[in-house]
C-alpha positions as CSV (number, residue, x, y, z in Angstrom):
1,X,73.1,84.2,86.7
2,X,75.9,83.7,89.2
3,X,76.4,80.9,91.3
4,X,76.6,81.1,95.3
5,X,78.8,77.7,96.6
6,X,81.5,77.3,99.1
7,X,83.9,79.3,97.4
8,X,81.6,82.1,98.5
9,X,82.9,81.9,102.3
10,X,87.2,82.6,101.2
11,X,86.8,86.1,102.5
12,X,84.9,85.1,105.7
13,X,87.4,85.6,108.2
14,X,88.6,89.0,106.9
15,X,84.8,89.5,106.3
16,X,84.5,89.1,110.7
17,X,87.3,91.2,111.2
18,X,85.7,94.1,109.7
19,X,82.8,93.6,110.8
20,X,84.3,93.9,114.4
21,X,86.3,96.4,113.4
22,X,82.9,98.8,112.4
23,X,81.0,97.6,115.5
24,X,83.8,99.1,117.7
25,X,83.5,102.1,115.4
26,X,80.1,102.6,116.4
27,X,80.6,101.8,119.7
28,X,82.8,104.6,119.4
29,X,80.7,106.8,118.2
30,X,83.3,107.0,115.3
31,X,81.6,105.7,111.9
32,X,78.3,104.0,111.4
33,X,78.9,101.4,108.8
34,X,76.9,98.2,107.5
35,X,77.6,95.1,105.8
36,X,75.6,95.3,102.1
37,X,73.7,92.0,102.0
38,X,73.8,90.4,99.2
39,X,70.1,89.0,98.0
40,X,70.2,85.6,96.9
41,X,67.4,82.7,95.8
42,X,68.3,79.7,97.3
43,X,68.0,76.7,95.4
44,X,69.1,73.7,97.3
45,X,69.0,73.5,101.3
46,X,71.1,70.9,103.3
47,X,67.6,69.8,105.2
48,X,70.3,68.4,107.7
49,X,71.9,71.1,108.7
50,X,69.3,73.6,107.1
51,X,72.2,75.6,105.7
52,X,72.2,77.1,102.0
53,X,74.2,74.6,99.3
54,X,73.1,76.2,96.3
55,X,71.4,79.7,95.0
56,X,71.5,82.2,92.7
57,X,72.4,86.1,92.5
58,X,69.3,87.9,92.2
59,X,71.2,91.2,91.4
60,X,74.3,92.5,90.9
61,X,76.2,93.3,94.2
62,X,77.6,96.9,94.4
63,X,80.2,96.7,98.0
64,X,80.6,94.9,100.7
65,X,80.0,98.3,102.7
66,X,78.2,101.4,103.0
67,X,78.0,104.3,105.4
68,X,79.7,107.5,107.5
69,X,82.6,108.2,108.9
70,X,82.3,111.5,110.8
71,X,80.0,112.7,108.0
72,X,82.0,111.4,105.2
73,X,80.5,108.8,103.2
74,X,82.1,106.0,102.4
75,X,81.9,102.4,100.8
76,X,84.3,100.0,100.5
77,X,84.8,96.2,99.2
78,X,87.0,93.8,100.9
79,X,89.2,91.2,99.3
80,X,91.9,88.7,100.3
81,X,94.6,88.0,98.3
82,X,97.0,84.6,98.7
83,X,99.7,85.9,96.7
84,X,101.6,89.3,96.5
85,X,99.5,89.8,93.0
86,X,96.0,90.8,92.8
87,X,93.5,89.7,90.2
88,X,91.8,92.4,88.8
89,X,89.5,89.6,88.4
90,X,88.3,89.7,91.8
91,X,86.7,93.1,91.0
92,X,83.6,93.3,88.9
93,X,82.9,96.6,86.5
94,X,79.8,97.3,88.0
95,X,81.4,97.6,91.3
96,X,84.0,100.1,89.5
97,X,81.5,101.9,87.6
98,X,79.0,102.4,91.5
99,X,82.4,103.4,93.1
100,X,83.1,105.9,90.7
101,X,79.9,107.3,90.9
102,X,79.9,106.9,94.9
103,X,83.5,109.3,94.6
104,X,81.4,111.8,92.0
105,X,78.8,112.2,94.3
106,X,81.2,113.5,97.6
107,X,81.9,110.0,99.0
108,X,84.9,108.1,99.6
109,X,85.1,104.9,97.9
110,X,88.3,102.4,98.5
111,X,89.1,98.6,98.8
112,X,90.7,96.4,101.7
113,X,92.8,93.7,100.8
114,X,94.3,91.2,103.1
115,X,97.2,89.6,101.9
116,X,97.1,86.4,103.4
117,X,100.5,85.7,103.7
118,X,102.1,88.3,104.7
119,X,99.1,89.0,107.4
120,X,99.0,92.6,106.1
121,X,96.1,94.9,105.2
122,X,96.2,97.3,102.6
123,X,94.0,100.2,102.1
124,X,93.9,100.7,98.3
125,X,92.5,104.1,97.0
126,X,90.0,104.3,94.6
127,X,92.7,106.5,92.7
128,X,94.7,103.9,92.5
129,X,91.9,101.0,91.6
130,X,91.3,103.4,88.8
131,X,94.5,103.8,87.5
132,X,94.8,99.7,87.8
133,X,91.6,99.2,86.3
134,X,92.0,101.4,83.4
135,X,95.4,99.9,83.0
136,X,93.9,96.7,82.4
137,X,91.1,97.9,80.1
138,X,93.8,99.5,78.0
139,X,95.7,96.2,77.1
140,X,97.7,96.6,80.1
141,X,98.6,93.9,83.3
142,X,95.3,92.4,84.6
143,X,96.4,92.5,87.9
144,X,98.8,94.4,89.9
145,X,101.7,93.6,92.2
146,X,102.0,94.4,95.8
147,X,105.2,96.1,94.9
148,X,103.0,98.3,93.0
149,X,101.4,99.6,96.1
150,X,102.3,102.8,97.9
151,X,103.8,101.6,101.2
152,X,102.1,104.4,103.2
153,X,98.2,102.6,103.3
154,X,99.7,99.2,104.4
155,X,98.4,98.9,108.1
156,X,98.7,95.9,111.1
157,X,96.1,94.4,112.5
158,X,95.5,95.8,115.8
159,X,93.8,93.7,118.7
160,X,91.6,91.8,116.2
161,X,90.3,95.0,114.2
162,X,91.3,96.2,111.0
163,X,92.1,100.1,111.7
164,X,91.4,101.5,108.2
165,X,89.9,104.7,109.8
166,X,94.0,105.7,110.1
167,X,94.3,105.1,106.3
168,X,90.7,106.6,105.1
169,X,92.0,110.1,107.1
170,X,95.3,109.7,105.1
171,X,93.5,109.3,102.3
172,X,91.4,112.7,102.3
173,X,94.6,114.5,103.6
174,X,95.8,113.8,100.6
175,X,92.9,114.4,98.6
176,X,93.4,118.1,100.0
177,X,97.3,118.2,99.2
């Protein structure tokens, strides 16, 4: 079993963003999307603070986030990265294997990344985790560089959201090209 400690909270503040980001998309009547929780058994409690120090995974997580976007279902996973290379690492099979299936069965399925710094947000495909993740199971890098990237699904931050509905319409566009 996995273990849950502090190193859990590194994607918190790109975790808040989003989370913004999809309440204002509801608000908007644009998507309806929700954070996946993850279940956990707690095994220590700071009776201090009564906060979690210490549990375990009871499952395997699939994303971060599930839902609709105008009637297109999608699910995503977030990630931050500190460099301009990301760890393939960061991404578990299962969560490849239940995006792949997610994209067989009519949904969208992609990944944000935040790349720390250079306070830019990248939209990758699932195409292109795919190619990446097959890469790396064929002897290939383990990790890919931002250079890598297609310059077209990086996106700025705007007013404190994450606007990733810009990149996910780009995305089907050119799905249908």
């Amino acid at each position: 079993m996995a273990t849950w400690n502090s190193r859990g909270l590194r994607g918190s503040t790109l975790e808040e963003l989003i989370n913004r980001t999809n309440e204002k998309y509801r608000e908007k009547g644009l998507a309806l999307i929700q954070k996946v929780p993850t279940p956990i058994t707690p095994v220590q409690i700071d009776k201090e603070s009564r906060r979690i120090t210490l549990a375990y995974f009871e499952q395997k997580s699939t994303v971060d986030y599930i839902g609709a976007v105008q009637g297109v279902p999608v699910c995503f996973d977030a990630k931050e990265c500190r460099t301009d290379t990301f760890p393939l690492q960061n991404i578990h099979e299962h969560q490849v294997e239940f995006m792949r299936d997610f994209e067989k069965q009519g949904g969208v399925a992609f990944m944000l990344i935040f790349y720390v710094m250079r306070n830019r947000f990248y939209y990758l495909t699932f195409e292109q985790l795919d190619y990446f993740w097959e890469r790396a199971k064929q002897g290939g890098r383990k990790s890919f560089r931002m250079e890598e990237t297609k310059e077209e699904y990086f996106m700025e931050g705007m007013g404190g959201i994450v606007p990733y509905l810009k990149m996910l319409q780009k995305d089907l566009l050119n799905r249908e090209a």
